[in-house]
Biopython code that builds the backbone (N, CA, C, O; Angstrom):
import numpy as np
from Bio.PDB.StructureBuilder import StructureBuilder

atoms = [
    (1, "UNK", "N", (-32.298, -21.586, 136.423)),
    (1, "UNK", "CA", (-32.022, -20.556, 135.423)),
    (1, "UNK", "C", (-31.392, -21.198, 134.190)),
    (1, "UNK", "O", (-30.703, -22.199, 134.380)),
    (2, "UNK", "N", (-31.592, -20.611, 132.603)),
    (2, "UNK", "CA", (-30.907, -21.073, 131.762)),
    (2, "UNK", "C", (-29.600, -20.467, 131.561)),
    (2, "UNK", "O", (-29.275, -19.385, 132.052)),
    (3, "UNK", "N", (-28.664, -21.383, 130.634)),
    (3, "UNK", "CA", (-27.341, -20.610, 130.388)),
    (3, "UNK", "C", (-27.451, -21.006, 128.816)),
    (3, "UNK", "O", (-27.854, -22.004, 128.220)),
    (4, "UNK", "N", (-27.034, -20.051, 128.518)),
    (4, "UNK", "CA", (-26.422, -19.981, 127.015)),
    (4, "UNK", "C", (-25.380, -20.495, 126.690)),
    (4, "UNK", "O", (-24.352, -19.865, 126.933)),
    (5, "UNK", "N", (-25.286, -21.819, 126.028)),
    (5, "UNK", "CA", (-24.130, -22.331, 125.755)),
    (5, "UNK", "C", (-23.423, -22.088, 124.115)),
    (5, "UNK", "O", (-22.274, -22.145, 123.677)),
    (6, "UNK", "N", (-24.134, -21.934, 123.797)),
    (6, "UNK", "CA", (-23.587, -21.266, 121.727)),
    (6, "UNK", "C", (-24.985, -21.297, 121.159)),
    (6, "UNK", "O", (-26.034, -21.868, 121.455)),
    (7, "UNK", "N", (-24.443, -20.161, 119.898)),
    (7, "UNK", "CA", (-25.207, -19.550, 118.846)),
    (7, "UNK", "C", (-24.534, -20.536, 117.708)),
    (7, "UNK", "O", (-23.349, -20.839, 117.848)),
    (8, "UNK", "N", (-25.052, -20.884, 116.929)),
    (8, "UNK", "CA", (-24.842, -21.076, 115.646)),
    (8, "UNK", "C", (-26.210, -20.546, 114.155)),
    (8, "UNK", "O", (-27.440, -20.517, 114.147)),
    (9, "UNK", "N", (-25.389, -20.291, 113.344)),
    (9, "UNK", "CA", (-26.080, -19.478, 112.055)),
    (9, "UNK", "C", (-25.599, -20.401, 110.898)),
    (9, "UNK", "O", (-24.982, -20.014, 109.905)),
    (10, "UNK", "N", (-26.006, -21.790, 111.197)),
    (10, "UNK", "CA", (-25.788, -22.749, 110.086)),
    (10, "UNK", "C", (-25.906, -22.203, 108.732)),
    (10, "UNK", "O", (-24.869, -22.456, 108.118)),
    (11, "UNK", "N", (-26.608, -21.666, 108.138)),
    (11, "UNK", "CA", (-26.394, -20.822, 106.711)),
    (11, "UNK", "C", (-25.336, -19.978, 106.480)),
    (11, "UNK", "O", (-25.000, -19.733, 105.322)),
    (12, "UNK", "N", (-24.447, -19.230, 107.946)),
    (12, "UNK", "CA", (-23.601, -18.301, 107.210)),
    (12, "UNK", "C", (-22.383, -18.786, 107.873)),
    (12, "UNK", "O", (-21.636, -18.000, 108.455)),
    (13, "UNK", "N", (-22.055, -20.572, 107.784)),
    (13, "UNK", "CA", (-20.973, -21.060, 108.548)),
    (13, "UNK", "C", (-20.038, -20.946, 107.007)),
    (13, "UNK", "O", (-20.574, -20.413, 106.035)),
    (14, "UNK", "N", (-19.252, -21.251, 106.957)),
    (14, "UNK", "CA", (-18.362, -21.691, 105.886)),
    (14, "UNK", "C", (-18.080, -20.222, 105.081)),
    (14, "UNK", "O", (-17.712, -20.257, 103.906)),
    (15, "UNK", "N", (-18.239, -19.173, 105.651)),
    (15, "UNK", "CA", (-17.596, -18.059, 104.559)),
    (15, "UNK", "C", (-19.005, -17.440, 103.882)),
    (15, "UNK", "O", (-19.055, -16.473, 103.123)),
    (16, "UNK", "N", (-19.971, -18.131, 104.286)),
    (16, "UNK", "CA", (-21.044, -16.848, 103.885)),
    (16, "UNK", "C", (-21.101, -15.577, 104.647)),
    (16, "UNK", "O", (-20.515, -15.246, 105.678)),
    (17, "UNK", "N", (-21.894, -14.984, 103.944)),
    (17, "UNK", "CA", (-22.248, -13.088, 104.884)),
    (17, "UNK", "C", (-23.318, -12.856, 104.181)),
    (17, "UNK", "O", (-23.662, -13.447, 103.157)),
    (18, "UNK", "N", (-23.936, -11.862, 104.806)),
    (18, "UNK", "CA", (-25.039, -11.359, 104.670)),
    (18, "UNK", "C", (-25.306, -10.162, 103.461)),
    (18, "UNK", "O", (-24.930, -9.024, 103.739)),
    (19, "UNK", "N", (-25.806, -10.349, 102.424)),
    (19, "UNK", "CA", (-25.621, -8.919, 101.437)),
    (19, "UNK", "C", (-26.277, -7.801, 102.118)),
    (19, "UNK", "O", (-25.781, -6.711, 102.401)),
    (20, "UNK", "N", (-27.160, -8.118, 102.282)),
    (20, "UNK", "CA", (-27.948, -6.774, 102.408)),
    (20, "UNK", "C", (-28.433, -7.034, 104.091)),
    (20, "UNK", "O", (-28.845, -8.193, 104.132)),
    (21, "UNK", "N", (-28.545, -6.353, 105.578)),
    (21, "UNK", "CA", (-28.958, -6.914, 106.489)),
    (21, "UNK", "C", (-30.321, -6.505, 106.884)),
    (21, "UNK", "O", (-30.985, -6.994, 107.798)),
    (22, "UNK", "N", (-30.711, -5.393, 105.954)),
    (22, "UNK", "CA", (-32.098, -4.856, 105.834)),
    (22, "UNK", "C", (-33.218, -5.209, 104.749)),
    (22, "UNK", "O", (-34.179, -4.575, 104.314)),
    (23, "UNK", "N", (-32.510, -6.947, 104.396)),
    (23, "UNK", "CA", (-33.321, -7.721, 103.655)),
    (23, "UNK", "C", (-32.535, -8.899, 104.359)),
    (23, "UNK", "O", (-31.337, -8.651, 104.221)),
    (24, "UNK", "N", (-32.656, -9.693, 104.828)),
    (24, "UNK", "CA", (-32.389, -10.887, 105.119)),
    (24, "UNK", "C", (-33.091, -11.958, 106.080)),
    (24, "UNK", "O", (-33.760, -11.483, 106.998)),
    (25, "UNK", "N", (-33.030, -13.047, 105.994)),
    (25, "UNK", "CA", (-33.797, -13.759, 106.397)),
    (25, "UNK", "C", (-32.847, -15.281, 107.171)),
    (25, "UNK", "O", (-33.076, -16.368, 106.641)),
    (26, "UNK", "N", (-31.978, -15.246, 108.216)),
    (26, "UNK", "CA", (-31.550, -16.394, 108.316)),
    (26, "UNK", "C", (-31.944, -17.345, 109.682)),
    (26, "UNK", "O", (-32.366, -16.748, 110.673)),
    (27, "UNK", "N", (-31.818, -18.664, 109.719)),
    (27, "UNK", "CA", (-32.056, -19.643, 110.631)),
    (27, "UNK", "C", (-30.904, -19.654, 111.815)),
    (27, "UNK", "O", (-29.698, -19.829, 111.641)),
    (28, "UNK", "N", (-31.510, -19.447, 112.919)),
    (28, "UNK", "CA", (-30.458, -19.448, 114.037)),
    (28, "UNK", "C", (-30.500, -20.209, 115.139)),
    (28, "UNK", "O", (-31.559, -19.990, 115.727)),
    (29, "UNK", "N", (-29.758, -21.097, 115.759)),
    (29, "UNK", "CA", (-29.382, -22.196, 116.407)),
    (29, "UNK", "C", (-29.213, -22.038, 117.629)),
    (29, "UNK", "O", (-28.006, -21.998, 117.866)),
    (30, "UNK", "N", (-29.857, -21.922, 118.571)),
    (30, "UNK", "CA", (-29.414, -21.350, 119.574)),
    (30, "UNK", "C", (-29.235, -22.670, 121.065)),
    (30, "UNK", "O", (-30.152, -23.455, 121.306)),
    (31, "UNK", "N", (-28.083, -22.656, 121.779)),
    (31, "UNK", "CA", (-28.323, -24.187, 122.529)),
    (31, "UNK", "C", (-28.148, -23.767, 123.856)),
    (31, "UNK", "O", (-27.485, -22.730, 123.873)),
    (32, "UNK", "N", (-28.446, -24.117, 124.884)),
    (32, "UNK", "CA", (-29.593, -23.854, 126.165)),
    (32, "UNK", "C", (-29.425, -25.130, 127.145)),
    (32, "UNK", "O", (-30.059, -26.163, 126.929)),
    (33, "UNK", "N", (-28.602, -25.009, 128.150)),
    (33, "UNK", "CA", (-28.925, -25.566, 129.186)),
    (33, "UNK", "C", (-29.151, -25.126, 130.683)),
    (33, "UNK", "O", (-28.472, -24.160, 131.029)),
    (34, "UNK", "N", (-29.849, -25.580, 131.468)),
    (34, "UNK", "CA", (-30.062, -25.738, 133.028)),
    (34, "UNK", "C", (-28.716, -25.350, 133.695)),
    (34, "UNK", "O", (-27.717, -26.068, 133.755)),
    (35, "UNK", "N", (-28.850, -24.137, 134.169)),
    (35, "UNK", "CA", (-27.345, -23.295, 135.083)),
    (35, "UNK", "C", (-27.346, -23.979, 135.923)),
    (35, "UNK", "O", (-28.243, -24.244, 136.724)),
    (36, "UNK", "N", (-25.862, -24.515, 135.795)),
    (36, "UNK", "CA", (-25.469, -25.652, 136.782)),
    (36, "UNK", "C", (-25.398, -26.992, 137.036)),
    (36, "UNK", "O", (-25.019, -27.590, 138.043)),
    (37, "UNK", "N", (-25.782, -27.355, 136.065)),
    (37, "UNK", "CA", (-26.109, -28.901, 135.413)),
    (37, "UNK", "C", (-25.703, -29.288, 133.904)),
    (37, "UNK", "O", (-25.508, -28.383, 133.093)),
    (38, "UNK", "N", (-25.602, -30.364, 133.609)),
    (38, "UNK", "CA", (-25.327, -30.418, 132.119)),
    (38, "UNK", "C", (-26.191, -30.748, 131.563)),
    (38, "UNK", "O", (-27.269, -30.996, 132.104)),
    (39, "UNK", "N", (-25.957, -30.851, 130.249)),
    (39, "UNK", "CA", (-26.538, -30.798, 129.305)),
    (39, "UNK", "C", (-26.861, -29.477, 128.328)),
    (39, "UNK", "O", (-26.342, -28.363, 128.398)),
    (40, "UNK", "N", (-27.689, -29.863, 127.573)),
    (40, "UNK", "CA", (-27.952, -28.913, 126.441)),
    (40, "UNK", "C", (-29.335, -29.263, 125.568)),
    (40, "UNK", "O", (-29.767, -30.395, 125.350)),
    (41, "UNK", "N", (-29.846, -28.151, 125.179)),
    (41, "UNK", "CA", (-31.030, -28.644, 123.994)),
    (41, "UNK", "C", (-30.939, -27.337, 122.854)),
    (41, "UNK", "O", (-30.594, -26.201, 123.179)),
    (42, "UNK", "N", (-31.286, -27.709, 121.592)),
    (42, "UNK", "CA", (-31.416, -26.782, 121.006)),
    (42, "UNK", "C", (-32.367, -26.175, 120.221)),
    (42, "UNK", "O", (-33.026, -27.009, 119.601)),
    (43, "UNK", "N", (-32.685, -25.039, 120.014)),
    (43, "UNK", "CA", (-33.955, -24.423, 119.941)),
    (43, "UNK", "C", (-32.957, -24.155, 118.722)),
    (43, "UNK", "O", (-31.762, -24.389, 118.542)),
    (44, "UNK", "N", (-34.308, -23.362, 117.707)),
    (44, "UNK", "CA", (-34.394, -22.713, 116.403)),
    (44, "UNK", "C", (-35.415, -21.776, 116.220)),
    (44, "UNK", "O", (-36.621, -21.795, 116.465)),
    (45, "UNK", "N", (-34.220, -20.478, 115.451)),
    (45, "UNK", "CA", (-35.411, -19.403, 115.341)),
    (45, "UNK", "C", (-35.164, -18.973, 114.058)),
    (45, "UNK", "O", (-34.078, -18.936, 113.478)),
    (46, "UNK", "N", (-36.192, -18.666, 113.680)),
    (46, "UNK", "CA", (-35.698, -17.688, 111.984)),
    (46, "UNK", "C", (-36.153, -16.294, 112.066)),
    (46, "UNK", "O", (-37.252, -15.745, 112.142)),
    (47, "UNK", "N", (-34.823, -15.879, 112.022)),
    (47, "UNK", "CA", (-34.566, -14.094, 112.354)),
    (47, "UNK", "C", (-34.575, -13.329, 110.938)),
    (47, "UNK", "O", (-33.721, -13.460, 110.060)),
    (48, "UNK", "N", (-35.442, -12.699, 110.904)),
    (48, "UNK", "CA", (-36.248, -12.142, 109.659)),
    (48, "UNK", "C", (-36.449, -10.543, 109.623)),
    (48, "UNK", "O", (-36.909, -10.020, 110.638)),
    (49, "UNK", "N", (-36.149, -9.780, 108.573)),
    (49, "UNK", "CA", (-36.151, -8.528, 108.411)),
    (49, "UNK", "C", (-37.810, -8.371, 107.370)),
    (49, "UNK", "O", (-38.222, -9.188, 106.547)),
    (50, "UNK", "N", (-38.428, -7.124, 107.765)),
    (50, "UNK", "CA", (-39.513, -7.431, 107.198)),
    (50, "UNK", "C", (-39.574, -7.302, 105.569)),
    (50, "UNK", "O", (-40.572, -7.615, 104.919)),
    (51, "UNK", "N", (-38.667, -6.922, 105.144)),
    (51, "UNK", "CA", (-38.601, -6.914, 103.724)),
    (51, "UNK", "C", (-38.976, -8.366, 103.244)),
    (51, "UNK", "O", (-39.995, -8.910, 102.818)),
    (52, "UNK", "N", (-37.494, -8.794, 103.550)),
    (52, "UNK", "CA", (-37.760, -10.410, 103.249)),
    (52, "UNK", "C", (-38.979, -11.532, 103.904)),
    (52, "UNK", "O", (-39.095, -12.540, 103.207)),
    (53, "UNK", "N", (-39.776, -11.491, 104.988)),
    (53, "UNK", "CA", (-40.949, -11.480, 105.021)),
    (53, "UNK", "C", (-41.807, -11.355, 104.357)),
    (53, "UNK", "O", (-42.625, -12.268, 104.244)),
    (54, "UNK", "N", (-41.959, -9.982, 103.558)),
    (54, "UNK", "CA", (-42.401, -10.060, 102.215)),
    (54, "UNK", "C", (-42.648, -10.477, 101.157)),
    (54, "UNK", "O", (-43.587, -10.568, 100.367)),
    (55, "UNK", "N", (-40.921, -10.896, 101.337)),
    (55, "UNK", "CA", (-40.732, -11.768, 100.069)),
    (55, "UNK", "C", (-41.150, -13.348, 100.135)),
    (55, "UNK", "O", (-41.549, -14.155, 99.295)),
    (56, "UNK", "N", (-40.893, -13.398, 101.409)),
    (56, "UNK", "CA", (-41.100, -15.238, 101.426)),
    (56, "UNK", "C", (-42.965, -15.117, 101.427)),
    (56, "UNK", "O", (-43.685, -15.997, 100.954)),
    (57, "UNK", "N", (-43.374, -14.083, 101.941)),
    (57, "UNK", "CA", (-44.804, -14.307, 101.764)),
    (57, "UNK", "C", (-45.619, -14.265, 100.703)),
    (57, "UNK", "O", (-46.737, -14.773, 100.784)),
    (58, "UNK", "N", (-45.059, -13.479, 99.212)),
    (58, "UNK", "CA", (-44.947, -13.726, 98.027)),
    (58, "UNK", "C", (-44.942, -15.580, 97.463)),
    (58, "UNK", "O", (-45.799, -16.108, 96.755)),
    (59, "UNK", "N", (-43.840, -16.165, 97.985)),
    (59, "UNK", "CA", (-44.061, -17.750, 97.460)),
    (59, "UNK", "C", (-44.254, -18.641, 98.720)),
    (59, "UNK", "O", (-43.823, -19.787, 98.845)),
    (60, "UNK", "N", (-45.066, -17.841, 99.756)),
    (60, "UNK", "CA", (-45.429, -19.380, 100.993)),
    (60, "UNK", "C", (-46.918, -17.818, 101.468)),
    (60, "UNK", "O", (-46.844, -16.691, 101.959)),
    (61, "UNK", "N", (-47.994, -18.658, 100.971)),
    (61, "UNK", "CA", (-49.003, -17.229, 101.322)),
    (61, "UNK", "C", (-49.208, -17.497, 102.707)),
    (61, "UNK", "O", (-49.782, -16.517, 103.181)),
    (62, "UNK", "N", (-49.021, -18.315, 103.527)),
    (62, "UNK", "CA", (-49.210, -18.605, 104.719)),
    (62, "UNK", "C", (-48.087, -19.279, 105.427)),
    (62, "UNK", "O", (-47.708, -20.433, 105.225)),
    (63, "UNK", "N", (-47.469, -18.198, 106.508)),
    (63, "UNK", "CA", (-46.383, -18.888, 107.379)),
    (63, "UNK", "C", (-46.636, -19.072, 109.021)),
    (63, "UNK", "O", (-46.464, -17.991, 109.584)),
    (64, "UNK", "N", (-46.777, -19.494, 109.382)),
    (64, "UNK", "CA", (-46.575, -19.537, 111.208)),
    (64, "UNK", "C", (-45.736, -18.490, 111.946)),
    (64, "UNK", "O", (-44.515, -18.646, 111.963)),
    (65, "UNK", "N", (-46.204, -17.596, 112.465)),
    (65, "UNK", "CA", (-45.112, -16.853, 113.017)),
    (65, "UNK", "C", (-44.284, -17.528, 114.447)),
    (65, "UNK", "O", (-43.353, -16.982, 115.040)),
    (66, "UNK", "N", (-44.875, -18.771, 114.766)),
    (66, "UNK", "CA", (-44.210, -18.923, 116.238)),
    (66, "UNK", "C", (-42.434, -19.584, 115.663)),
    (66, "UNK", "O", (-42.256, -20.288, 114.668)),
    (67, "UNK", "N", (-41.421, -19.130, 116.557)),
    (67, "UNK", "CA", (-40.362, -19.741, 116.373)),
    (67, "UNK", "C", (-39.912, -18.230, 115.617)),
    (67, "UNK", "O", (-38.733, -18.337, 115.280)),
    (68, "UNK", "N", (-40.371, -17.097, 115.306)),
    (68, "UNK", "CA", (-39.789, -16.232, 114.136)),
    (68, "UNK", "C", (-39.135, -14.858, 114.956)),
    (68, "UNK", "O", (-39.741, -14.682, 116.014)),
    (69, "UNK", "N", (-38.314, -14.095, 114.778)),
    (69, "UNK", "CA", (-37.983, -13.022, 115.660)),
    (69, "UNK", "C", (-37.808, -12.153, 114.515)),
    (69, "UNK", "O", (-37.021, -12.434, 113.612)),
    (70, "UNK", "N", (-38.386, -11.302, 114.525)),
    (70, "UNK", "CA", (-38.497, -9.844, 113.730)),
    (70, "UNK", "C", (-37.455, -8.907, 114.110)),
    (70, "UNK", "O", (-37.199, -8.737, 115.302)),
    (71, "UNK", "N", (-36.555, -8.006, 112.785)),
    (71, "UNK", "CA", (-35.648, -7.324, 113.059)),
    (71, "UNK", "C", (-35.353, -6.475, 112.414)),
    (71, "UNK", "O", (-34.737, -6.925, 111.448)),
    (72, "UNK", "N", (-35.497, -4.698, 112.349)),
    (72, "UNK", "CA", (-35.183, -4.163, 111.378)),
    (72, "UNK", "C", (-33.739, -4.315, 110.588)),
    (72, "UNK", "O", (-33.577, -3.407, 109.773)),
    (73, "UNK", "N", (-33.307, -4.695, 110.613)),
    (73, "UNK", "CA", (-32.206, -4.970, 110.361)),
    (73, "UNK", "C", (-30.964, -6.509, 110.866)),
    (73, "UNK", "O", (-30.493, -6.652, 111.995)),
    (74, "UNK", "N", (-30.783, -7.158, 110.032)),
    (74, "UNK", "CA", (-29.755, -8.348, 110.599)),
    (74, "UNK", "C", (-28.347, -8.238, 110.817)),
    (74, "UNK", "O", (-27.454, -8.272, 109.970)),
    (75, "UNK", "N", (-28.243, -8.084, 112.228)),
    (75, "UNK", "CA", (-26.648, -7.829, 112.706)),
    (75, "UNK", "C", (-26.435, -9.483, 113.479)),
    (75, "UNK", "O", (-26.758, -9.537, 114.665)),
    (76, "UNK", "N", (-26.058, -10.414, 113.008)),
    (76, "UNK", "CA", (-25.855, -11.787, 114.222)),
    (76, "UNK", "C", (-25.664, -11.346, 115.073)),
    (76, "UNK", "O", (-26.580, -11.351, 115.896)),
    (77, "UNK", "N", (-24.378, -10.686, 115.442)),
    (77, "UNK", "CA", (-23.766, -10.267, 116.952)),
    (77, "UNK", "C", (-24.915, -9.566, 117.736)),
    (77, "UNK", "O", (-25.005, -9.933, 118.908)),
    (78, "UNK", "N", (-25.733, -8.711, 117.357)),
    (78, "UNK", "CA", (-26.670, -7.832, 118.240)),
    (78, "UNK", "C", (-27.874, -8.405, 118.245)),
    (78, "UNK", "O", (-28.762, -7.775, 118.819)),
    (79, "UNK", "N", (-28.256, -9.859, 117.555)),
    (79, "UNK", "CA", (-29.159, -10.503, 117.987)),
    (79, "UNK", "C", (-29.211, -11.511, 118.729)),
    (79, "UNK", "O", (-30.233, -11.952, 119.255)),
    (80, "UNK", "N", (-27.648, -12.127, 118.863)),
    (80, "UNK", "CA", (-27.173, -12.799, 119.985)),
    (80, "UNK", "C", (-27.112, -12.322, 121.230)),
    (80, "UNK", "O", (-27.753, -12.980, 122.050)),
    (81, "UNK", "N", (-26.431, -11.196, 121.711)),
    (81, "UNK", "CA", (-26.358, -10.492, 122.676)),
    (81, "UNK", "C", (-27.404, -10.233, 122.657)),
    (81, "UNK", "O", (-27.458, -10.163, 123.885)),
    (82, "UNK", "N", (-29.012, -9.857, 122.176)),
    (82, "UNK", "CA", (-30.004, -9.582, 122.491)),
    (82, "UNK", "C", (-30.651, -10.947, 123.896)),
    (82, "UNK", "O", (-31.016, -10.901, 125.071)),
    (83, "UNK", "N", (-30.462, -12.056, 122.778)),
    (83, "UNK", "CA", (-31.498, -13.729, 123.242)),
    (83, "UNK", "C", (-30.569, -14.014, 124.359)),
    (83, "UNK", "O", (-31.023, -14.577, 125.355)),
    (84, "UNK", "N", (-29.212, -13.658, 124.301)),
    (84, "UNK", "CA", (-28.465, -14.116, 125.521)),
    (84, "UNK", "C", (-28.938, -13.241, 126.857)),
    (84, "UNK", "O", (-28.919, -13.756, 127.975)),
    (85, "UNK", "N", (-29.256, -12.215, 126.690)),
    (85, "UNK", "CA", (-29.832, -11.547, 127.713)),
    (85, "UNK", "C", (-31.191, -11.822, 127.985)),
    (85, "UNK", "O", (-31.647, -11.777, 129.128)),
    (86, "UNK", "N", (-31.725, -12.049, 127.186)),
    (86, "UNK", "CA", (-33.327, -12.570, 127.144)),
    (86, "UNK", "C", (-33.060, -13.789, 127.931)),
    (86, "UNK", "O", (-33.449, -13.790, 129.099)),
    (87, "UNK", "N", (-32.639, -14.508, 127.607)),
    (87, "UNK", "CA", (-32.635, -16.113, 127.881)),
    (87, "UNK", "C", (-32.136, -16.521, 129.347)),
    (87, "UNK", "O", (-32.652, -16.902, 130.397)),
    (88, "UNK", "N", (-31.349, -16.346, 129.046)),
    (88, "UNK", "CA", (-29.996, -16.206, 130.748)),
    (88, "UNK", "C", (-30.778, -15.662, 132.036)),
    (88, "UNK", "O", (-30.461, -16.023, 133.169)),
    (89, "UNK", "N", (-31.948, -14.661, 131.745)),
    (89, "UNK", "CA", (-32.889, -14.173, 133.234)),
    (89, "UNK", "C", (-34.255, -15.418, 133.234)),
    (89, "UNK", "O", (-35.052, -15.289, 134.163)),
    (90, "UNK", "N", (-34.493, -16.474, 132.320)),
    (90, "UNK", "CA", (-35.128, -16.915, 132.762)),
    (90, "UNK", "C", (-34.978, -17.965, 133.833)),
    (90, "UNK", "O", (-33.906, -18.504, 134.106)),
    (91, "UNK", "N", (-36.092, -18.209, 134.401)),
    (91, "UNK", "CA", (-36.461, -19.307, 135.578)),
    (91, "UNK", "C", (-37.440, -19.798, 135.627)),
    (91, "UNK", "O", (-38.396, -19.127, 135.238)),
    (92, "UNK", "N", (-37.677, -21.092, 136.087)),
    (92, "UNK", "CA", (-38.909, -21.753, 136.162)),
    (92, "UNK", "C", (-37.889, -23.296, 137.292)),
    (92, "UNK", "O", (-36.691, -23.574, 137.338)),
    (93, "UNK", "N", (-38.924, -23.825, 137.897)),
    (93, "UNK", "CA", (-38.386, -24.593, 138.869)),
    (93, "UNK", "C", (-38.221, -25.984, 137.774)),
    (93, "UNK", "O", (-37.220, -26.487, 138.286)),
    (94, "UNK", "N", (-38.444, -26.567, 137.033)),
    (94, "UNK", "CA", (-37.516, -27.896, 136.192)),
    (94, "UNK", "C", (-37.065, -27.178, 134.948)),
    (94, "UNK", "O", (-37.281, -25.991, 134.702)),
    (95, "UNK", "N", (-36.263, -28.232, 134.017)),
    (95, "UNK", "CA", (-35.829, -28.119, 133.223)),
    (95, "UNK", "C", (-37.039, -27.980, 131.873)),
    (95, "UNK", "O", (-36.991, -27.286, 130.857)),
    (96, "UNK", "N", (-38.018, -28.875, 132.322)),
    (96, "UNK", "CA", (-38.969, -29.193, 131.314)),
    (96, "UNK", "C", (-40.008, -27.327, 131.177)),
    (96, "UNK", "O", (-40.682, -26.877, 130.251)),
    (97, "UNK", "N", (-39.761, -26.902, 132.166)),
    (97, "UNK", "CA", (-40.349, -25.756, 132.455)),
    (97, "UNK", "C", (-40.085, -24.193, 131.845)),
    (97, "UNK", "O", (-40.703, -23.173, 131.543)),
    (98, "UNK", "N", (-38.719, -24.754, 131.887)),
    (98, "UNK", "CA", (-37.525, -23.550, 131.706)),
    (98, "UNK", "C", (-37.700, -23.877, 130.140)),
    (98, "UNK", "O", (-38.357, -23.076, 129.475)),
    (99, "UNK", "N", (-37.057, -25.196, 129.411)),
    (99, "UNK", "CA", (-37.790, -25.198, 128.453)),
    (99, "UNK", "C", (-38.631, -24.815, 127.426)),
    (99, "UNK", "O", (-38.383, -24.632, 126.234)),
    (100, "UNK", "N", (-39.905, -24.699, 128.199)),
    (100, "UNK", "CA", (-41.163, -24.157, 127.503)),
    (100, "UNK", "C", (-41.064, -22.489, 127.318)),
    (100, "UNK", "O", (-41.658, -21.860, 126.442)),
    (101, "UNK", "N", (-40.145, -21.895, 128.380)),
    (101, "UNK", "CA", (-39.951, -20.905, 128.329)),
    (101, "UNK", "C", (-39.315, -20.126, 127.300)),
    (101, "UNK", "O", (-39.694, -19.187, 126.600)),
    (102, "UNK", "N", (-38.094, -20.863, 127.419)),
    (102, "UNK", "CA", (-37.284, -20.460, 126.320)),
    (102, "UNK", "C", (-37.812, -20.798, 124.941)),
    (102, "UNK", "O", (-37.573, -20.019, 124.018)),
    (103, "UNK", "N", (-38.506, -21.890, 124.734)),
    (103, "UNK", "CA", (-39.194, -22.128, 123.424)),
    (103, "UNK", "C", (-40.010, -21.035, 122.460)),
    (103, "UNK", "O", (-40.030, -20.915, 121.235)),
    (104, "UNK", "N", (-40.972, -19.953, 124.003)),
    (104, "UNK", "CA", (-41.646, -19.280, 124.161)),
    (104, "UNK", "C", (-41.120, -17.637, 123.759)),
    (104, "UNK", "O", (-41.758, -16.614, 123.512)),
    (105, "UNK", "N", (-39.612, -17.947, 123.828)),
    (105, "UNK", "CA", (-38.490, -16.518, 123.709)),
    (105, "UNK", "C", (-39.569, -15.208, 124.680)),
    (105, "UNK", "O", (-38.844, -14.668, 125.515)),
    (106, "UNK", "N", (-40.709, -14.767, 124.716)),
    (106, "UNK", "CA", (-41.430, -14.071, 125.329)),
    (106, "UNK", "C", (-42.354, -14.861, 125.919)),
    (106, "UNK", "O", (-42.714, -16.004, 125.636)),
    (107, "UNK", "N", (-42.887, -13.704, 127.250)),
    (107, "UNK", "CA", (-43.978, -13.958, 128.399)),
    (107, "UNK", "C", (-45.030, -14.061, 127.486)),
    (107, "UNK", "O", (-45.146, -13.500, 126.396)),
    (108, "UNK", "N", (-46.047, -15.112, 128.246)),
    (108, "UNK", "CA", (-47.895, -15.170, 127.553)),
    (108, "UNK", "C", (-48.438, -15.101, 128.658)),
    (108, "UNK", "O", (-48.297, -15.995, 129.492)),
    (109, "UNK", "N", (-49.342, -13.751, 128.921)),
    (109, "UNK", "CA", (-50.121, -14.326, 129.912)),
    (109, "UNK", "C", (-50.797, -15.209, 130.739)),
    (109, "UNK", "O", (-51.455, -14.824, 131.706)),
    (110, "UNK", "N", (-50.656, -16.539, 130.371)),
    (110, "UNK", "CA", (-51.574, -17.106, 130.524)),
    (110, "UNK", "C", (-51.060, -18.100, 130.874)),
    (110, "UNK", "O", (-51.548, -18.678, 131.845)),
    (111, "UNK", "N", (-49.917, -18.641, 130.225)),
    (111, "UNK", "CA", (-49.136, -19.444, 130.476)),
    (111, "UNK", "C", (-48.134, -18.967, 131.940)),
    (111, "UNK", "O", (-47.620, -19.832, 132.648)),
    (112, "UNK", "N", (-48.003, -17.688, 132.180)),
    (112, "UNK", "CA", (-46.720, -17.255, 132.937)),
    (112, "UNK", "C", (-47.356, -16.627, 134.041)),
    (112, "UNK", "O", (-46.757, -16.373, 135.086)),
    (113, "UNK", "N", (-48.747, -16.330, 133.804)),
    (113, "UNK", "CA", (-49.419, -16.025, 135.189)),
    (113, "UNK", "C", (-49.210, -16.951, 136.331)),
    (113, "UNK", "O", (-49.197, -18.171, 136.165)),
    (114, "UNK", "N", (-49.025, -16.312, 137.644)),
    (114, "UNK", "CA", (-48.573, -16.750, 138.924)),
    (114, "UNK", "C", (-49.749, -16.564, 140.134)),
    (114, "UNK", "O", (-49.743, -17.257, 141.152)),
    (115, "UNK", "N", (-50.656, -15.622, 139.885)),
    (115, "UNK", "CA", (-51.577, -15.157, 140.622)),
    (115, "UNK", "C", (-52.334, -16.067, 141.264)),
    (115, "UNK", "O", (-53.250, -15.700, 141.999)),
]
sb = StructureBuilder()
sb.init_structure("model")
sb.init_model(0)
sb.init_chain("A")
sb.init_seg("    ")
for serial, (resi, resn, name, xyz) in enumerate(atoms, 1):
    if name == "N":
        sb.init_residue(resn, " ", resi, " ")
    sb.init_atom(name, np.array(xyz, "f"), 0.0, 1.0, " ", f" {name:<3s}", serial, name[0])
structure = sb.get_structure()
């Protein structure tokens, strides 16, 4: 199983905040190790309100959505407590596994089929 070891929001360290949270767009840090073992790895997501989506799609006409988590609104705290609950029920038998999972933040058929 994974454990959640810290969030970080490298853009709003040092005394930033968010103006508006129903336009915002920030990069979030999230670090992840194997329950019960050490270590750590860290994943990155960019948590995005669709306004600002908009906007970045205005000067980048083409973005990748993998790595991106959609949100009507940007609260850190309630998107942490979201991935920590997300994250924390997964399992997969190695680390390299669990991994892919969490990389994955959601199930793919195809990949997660067991049948």
């Amino acid at each position: 199983m994974a454990r959640v070891i810290s969030f970080r929001w490298p853009d709003l360290e040092f005394g930033r905040s968010i103006d508006d949270p129903a336009h915002a767009c920030e990069l979030l840090e999230v670090y992840v190790g194997p329950q019960g073992e050490p270590g750590e790895e860290r994943f990155q997501i960019t948590v995005c309100t669709p306004s600002a989506l908009a906007e970045q799609l205005q000067h980048h006409p083409f973005l990748i959505g993998r790595h991106w988590l959609f949100v009507p609104e940007l609260h850190p705290a309630e998107v942490t407590r979201w991935l920590n609950i997300r994250i924390s029920v997964l399992e997969a038998p190695t680390w390299r596994e669990l991994a892919e999972k969490i990389g994955r933040i959601g199930a793919w058929e195809f990949e997660d089929y067991d049948g």
